[in-house]
C-alpha positions in Angstrom: 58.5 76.9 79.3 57.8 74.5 82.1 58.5 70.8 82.6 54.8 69.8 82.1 54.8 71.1 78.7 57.3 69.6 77.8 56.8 66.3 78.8 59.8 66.0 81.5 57.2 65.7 84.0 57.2 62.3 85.3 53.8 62.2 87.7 50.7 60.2 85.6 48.3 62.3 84.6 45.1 62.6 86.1 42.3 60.7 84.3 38.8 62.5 85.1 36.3 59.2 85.5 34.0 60.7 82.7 36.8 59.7 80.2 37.6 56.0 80.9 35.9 53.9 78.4 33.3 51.2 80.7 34.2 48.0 80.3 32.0 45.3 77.6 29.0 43.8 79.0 28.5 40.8 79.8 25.6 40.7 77.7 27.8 42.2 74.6 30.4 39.9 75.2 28.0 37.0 75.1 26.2 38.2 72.1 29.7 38.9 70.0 30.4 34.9 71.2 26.9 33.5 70.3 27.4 35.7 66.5 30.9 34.1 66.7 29.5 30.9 66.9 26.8 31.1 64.2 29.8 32.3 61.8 31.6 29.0 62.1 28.8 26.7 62.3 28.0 28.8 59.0 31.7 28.6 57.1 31.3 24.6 58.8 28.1 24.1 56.3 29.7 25.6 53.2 32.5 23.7 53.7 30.1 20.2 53.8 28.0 21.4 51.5 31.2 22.4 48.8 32.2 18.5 49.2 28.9 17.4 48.6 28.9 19.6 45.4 31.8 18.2 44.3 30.9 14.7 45.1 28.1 15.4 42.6 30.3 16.0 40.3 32.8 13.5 40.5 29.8 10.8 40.3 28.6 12.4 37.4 31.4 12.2 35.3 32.2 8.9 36.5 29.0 8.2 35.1 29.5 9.7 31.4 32.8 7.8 31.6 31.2 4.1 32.1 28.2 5.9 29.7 31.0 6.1 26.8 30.1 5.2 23.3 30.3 1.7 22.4 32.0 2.1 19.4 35.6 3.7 21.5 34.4 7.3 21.3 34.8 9.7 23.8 31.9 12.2 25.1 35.0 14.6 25.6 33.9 15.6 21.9 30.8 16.8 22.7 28.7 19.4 24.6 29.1 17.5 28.0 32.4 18.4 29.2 31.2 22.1 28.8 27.9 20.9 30.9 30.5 19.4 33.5 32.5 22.9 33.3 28.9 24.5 33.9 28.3 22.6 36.8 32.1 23.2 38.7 31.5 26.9 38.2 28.4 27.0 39.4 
């Protein structure tokens, strides 16, 4: 067998042109930026809109808490922590 099939051969190949991959665009690299700019001005909005979510919830059940019965009983007895659980999960 001969060196070059063996690998011993220590020249670089020859590349034929048609086989090089062509660089990006400019245009594609500007597109992938402006997509990867929409995706965190996206996850950016969840995230403001999550806290206001929760803000929601935190006022409401402030709310039940000063809304307690009179008499020293809790609303944790009743249907509106489950409403409250409803509303985390949602």
């Amino acid at each position: 067998m001969s060196a070059d099939r063996l690998g011993d051969d220590t020249t670089p190949a020859r590349v034929d042109s048609s086989d090089q991959r062509p660089s990006v665009s400019l245009s594609a690299r500007i597109e992938r930026m402006q997509l990867e700019l929409r995706i965190a001005a996206l996850e950016e909005a969840l995230k403001t809109s999550e806290r206001r979510r929760q803000a929601v919830i935190d006022r409401y059940e402030r709310l039940l808490e000063e809304r307690a019965a009179p008499d020293g009983t809790s609303v944790s007895g009743g249907r509106l922590p489950a409403l409250v659980a409803r509303l985390r999960d949602s």
